[in-house]
N, C-alpha and C positions, 0 to 999 in steps of 0.2 A: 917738370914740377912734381911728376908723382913720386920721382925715385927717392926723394926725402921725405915721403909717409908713411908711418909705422900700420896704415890703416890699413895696406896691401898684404904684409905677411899674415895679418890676423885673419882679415878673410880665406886668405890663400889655406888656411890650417882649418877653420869650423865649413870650412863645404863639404869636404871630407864626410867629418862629423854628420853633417845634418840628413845628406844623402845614405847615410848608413842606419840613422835613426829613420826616417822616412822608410825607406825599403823593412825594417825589421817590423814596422807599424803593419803597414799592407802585407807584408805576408801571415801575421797575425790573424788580422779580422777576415783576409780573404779565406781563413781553411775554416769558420764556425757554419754548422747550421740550426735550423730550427725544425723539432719533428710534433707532431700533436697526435693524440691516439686515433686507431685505425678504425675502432666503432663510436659509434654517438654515445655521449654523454647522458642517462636516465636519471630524474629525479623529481620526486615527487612533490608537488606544491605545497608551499608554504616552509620547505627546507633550505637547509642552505647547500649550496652547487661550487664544485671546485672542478675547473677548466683545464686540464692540464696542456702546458707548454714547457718543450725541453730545448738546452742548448745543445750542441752535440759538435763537439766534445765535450766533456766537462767543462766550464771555469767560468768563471763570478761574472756577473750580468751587471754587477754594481756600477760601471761607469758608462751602462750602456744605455740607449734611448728606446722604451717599451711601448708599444702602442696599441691596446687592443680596441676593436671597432668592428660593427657590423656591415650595414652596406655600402658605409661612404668614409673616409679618413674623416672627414671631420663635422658635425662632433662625432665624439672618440666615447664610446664605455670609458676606458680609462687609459690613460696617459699618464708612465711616471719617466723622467730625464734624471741621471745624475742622482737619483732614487726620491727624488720630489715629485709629487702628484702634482699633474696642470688641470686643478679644475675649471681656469675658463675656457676648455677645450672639453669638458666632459658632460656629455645629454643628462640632463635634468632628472630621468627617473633612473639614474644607478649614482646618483651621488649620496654618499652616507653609506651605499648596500653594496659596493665592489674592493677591494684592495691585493696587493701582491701577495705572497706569501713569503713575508721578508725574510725568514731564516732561512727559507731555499737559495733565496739569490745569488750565494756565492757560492752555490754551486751548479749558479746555470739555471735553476729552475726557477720560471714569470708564470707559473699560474696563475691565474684569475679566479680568484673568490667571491663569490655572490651572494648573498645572503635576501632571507625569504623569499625564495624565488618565486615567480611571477606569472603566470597564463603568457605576457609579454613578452617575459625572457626567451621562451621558446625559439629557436632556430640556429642561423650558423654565426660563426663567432670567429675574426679574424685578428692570428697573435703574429706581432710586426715589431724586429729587432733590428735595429741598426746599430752601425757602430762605426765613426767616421764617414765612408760613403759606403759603405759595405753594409745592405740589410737585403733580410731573408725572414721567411712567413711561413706561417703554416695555418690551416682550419680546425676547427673544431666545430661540433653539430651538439647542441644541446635539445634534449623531450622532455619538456616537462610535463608530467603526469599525474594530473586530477582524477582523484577516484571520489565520485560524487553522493551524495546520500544516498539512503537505503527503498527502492524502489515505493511509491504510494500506491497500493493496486485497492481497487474499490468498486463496486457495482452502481452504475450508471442509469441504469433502467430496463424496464422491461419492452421489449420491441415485439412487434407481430410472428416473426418469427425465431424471437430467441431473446437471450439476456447479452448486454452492451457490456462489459467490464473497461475500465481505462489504468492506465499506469504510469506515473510520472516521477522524473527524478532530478535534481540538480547541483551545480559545484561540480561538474564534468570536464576536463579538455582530456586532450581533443577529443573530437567530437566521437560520442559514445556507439558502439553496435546493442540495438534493443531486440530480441526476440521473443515471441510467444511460444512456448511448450506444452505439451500435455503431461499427465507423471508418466509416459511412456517414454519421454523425450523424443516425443514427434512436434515438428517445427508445426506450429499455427499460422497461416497468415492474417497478418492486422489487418485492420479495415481504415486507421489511419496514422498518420507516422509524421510529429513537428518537432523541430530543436533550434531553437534560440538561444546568443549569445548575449549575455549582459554585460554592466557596462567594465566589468572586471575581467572581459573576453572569458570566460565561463558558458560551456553548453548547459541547456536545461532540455531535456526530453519529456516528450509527451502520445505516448499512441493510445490504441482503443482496438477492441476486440470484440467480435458479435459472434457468441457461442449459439451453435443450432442444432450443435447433438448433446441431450440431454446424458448420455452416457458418458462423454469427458468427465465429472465430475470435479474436478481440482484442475486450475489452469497458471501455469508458471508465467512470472514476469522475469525474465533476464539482461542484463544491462552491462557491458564489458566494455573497459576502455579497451583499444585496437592496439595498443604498445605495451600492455598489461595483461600478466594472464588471471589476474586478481578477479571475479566478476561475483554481481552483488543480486541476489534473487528473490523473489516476493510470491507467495502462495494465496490463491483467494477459492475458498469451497463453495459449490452452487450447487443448494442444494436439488432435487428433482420439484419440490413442487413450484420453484421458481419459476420454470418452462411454463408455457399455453398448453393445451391440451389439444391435441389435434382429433376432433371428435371424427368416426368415417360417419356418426348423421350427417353431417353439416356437408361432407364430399355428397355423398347418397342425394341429401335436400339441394345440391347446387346442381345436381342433374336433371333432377326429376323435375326442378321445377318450369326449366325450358320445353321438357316435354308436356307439363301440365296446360300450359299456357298455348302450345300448337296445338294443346287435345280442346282446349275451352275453343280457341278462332276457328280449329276447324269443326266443331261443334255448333258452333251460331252460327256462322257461314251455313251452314247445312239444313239447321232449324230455320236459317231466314227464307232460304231458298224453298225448304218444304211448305214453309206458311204461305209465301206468295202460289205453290203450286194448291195447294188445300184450298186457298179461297177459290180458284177457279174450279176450284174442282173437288168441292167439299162433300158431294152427295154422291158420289162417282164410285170413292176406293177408301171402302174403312181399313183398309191394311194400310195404307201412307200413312192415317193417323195413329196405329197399334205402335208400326215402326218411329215414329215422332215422338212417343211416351217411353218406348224405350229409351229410343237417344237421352232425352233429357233424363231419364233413372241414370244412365252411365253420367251423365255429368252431374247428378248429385253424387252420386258415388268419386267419382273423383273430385269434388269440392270440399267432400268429409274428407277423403282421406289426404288432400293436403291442408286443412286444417289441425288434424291427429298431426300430422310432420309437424308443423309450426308450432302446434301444443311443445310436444315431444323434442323441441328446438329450443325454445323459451328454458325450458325443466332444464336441460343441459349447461344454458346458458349461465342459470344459475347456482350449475353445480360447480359452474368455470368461477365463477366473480367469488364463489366461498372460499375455494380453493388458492384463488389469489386471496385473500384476505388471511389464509393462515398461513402464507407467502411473507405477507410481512413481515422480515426478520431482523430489518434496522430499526433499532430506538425510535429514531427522528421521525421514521413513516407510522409508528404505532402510537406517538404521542396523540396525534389528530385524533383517534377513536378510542383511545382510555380517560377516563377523570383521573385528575390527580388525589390522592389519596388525603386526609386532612392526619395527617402523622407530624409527628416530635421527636428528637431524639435526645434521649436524659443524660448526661452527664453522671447521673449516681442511681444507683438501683433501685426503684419504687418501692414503697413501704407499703405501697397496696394497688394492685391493679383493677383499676376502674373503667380499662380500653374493652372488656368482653362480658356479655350478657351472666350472672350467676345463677347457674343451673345445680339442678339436684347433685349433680355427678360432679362436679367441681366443686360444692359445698365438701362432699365427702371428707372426712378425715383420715380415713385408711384407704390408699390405693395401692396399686402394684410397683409404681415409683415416685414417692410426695416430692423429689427433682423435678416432675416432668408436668406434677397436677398444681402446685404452689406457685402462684407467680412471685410470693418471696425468694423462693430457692429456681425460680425459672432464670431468674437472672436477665431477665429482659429487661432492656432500657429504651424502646421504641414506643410509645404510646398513640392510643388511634383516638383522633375524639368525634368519634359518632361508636354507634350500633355497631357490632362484627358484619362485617359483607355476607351478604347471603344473597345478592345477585349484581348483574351491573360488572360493566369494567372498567377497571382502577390499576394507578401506578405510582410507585414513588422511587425516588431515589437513596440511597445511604452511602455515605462517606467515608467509608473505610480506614484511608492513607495506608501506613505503612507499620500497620498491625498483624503483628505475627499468625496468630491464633485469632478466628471469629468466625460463628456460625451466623447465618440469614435464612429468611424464609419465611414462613407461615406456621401457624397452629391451627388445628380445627379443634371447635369444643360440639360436639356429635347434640345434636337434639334428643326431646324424649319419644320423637315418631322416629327416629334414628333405630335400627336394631342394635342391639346390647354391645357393649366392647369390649375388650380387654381392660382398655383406657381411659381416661377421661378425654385426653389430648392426643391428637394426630398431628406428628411434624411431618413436612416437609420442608428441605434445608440445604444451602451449600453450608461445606464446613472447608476450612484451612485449619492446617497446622505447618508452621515453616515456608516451604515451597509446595507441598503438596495441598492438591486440594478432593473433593469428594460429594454426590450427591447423595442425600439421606431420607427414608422413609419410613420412621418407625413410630408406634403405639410403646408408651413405658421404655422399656430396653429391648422389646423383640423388632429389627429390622427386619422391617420386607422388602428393601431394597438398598443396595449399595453398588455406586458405580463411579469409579476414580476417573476424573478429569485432567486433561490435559490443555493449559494456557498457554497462549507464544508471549502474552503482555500479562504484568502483572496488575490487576485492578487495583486504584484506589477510588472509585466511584462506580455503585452497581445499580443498574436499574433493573426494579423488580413490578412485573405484567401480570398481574391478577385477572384473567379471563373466567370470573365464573359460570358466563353461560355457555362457552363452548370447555369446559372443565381443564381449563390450563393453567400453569404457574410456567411463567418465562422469566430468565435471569440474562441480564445483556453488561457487558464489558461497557461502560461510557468512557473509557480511556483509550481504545482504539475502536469504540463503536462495533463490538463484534458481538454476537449470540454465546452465552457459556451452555449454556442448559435448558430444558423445559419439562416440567414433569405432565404428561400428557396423558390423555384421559383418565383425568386425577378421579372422577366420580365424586366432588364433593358432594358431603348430606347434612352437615351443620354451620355454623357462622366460622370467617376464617379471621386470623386478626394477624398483624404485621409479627416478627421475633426477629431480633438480633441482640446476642451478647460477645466479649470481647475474649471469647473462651470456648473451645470446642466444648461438642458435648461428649459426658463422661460414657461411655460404651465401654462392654468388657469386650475381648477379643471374640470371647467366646458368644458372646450375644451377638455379635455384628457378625456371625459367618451366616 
């Protein structure tokens, strides 16, 4: 029956065929492979990351089936067939943020492109090509690299023996190395060391440092990610009167006074022992009673003289607690013991200053500089409403922003129990101009003092500490909280009243050396 079917020659001719196409196919995809690069992949958060994967040999990847995935085939990062994306094969946080890099594909190259890369993304990454049965893989190791804020370093408190500073920083992966330095770059060790990850898988550091040698003076905070040699560092000054004062009375009094105390017991032990002998035998031996009056003379004498100690104890005491008291170099701790000042600040130049008492010497009409003695030409726009200070401690605040040029400070107007002056007015002042800035102390135009300043922040809020009765003017940073200046034992002798205008003062060169 078959021999009259033309269906026998046709087969008989395409097996030929198929078997020849077949073989040409498999020998094809059996010679490709897949290579990926030989170090890990680095890139910093929030960028975008390109994965490389090569075919090898050359030739177009376009009909081929790509698969990239981390620790399980499925779901898949990204999966594209036939060059179509399978998103119902691909995990939930790389959809929208991955794709191939389609102009490479015919020529071999399935990289994998990432976009704002993630604390998550971090680790290995496997690129899988098949092509009929014939598929071949390679890895790729992706670090992504968080360089975190800029360290917080701040003084914590004062401890029995020494000052606590702490340091914290955050927006870290992985997980940050923190060190303590000295400016010698000798290592400190912390006294404690936390790092927590939020829910962004981001480290956040936090340690703490108990300084107990007063001679460190300046103590570094350092912070390096472990895959970066990028590292981010924070300076905090402590000054000397920070420290406790290790008085040797107080070693000397912690000696003596165990010995005072065996000298009193075995003293009354002795005195009790002689009176019970004296009674029996009081008419007997007036030398028991000679040596019984001594005894007690030596225990008055040692009664005084650890009285004098505990005198002499106290006095010290309170030379400790003053001493902390001009220790206070943060705003926040100095507010508690100043008043606030009852100040204003004018928007337009006063037509007449009614903020200071009018004395002979400021009636004047002829001075050495009518700039300096005029509150029309003073250019002040601060106004005080009470009486000039003339004791008591007071503070306020001014508002700076981002004004090029402006002097602050105080004016003194000298009383008439005052000895004579040059002046009517005595300033004392910071001044800006630009970036620079400057502390100033002059009567008229003659400066008695000039000393250039250095800031790491630039203030737009200063607060100014009026101490008249230990004769101080303090100037503090309230934008990072730090000390700029103090002009110290000012010696005031007349009323001081607030000054700021939005303009240095006019000094010739030659007047200010």
């Amino acid at each position: 029956e078959m021999k009259g079917s033309p269906v026998l020659p046709l087969a008989r001719c395409l097996l030929p065929l198929l078997l020849l196409v077949s073989t040409g196919v498999s020998g094809e995809v059996s010679q490709f492979s897949v290579r990926g690069p030989a170090e890990p992949i680095m890139v910093l958060l929030g960028t975008d990351a390109t994965l490389p994967c090569q075919l090898s040999p050359v030739q177009s990847a376009s009909g081929m089936h790509v698969r990239w995935y981390r620790a399980q085939l499925t779901p898949a990062v990204l999966v594209v067939h036939d060059g179509q994306e399978q998103e119902d094969v691909q995990m939930p946080e790389y959809r929208g943020r991955t794709q191939l890099a389609r102009d490479a594909i015919a020529t071999g190259n399935v990289a994998l492109q990432i976009q704002q890369v993630q604390a998550s993304d971090n680790g290995l990454y496997h690129c899988q090509v098949t092509y009929g049965f014939t598929s071949q893989e390679a890895t790729v190791e992706l670090h992504v690299i968080g360089l975190g804020s800029a360290p917080l370093v701040r003084m914590t408190g004062v401890e029995t023996n020494g000052i606590r500073v702490s340091c914290s920083s955050s927006g870290w992966f992985p997980k940050p190395t923190v060190q303590w330095r000295d400016t010698q770059g000798n290592i400190l060790p912390s006294s404690s060391e936390s790092q927590a990850q939020d829910r962004d898988g981001l480290f956040r550091v936090e340690t703490s440092l108990l300084v107990t040698d007063r001679a460190v003076g300046d103590v570094i905070c350092f912070i390096q990610n472990p895959l970066h040699d990028q590292e981010k560092a924070k300076t905090i000054s402590l000054p000397e009167p920070f420290f406790p004062r290790n008085s040797p009375w107080r070693t000397a009094l912690a000696c003596l006074l165990p010995i005072l105390l065996v000298l009193f017991s075995g003293t009354s032990l002795a005195c009790w022992k002689e009176h019970r002998a004296k009674r029996r035998e009081m008419d007997k031996n007036s030398e028991e009673w000679h040596k019984m009056n001594q005894m007690s003379q030596e225990m008055k004498t040692a009664l005084k003289n650890r009285d004098e100690l505990q005198a002499d104890l106290d006095r010290r005491k309170a030379l400790y607690l003053e001493d902390w008291k001009k220790a206070l170099l943060y705003p926040d701790w100095r507010k508690e013991l100043f008043q606030l000042a009852p100040v204003m600040i004018n928007h337009e130049v006063p037509h007449q200053d009614k903020s200071g008492p009018k004395t002979e010497e400021s009636s004047r009409e002829e001075t050495a500089d009518p700039s300096l003695s005029n509150p029309q030409v003073d250019h002040n726009i601060i106004t005080l409403y009470q009486e000039g200070f003339m004791l008591g401690r007071y503070y306020w605040e001014v508002d700076i922003g981002d004004t090029e040029e402006w002097t602050l400070g105080v004016y003194e107007l000298y009383t008439q129990d005052a000895p004579p002056r040059d002046s009517v007015k005595k300033f004392r002042v910071l001044e800006k101009k630009g970036d620079k800035y400057r502390a100033l102390t002059f009567c008229s135009q003659n400066v008695s003092r000039e000393e250039a300043l250095l800031l790491d922040t630039r203030p737009l809020k200063i607060a100014i500490f009026l101490d008249h009765e230990d004769n101080d003017l303090s100037f503090y940073n309230m934008t990072d909280e730090t000390h700029i200046f103090s002009f110290t034992q000012a010696g005031f002798q007349g009323s001081l009243y607030p000054y700021f205008k939005h303009n240095r003062m006019d000094l010739s060169p030659s007047q200010s050396q």
